[in-house]
C-alpha positions, 0 to 999 in steps of 0.5 A, spaced: 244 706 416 251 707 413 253 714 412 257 715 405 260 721 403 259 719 396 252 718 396 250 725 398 249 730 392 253 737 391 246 740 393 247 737 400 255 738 401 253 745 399 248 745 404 251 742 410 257 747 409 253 753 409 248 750 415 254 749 419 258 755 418 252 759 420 250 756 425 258 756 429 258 764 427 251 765 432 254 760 437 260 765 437 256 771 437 252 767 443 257 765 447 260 772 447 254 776 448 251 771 453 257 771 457 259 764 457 266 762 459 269 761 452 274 756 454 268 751 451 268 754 445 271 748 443 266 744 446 261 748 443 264 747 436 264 740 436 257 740 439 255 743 433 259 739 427 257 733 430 249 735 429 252 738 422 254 731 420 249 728 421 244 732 418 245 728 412 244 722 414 238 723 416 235 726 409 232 718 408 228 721 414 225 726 413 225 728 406 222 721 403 220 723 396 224 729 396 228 729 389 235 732 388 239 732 381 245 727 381 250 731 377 255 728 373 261 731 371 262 736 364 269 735 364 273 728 367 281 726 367 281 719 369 290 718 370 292 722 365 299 723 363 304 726 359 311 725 357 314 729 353 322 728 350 327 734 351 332 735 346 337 729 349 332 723 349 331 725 356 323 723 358 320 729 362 313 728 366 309 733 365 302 730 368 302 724 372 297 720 374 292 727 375 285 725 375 279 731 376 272 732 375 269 739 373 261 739 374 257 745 371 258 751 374 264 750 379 269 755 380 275 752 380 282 755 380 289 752 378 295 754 382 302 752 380 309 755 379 313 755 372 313 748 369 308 746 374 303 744 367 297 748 368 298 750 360 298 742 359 293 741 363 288 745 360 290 744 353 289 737 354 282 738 357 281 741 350 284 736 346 289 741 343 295 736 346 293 728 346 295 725 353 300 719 353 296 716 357 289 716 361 
């Protein structure tokens, strides 16, 4: 069976992440408690992200029927540019290539400095500024 990341469903990925961090929690607190030499906590952690991984891929198995809602995306920029001329016939980048996907109920944050193009991003998202490209 060949493991794709892209095949699993955000469902899934959410799935696995809270399975693992909770399952690397109990095993720091079991090593602690149960006195075990903690210099194999890594060996440990690495035990537990490798069963963590491949539960996942083991879906077809045990949940044969089991449906799991494909998500699509709400919100898609596929290579989306926008240059803008300054006063001197200069072209300025302000996206380059960007590409994003937001699906219903993400939470997602912008970071970025003065300039940076979070302003044009999310007016170009809204369709108030057209792209140049994408």
């Amino acid at each position: 069976m060949k493991y794709s990341s892209k095949s699993l469903t955000l469902a899934e990925r959410l799935v696995t992440i809270v399975v693992g961090s909770i399952s690397y929690q109990f095993l720091v607190w079991g090593v602690i408690a149960l006195g075990f030499n903690t210099s194999y906590l890594r060996l440990y952690s690495a035990l537990i992200l490798a069963t963590c991984l491949v539960i996942p891929t083991l879906k077809d198995k045990y949940l044969k029927g089991v449906k799991v809602k494909q998500m699509t995306a709400i919100v898609e920029l596929k290579n989306a540019t926008k240059i803008v001329k300054n006063g001197f016939d200069e072209e300025k980048i302000i996206l380059n290539d960007v590409s994003l996907e937001i699906y219903e109920h993400d939470f997602i944050t912008i970071l970025g400095g003065n300039g940076a193009g979070k302003s044009t991003l999310f007016n170009s998202i809204a369709g108030t500024l057209p792209l140049t490209s994408g």
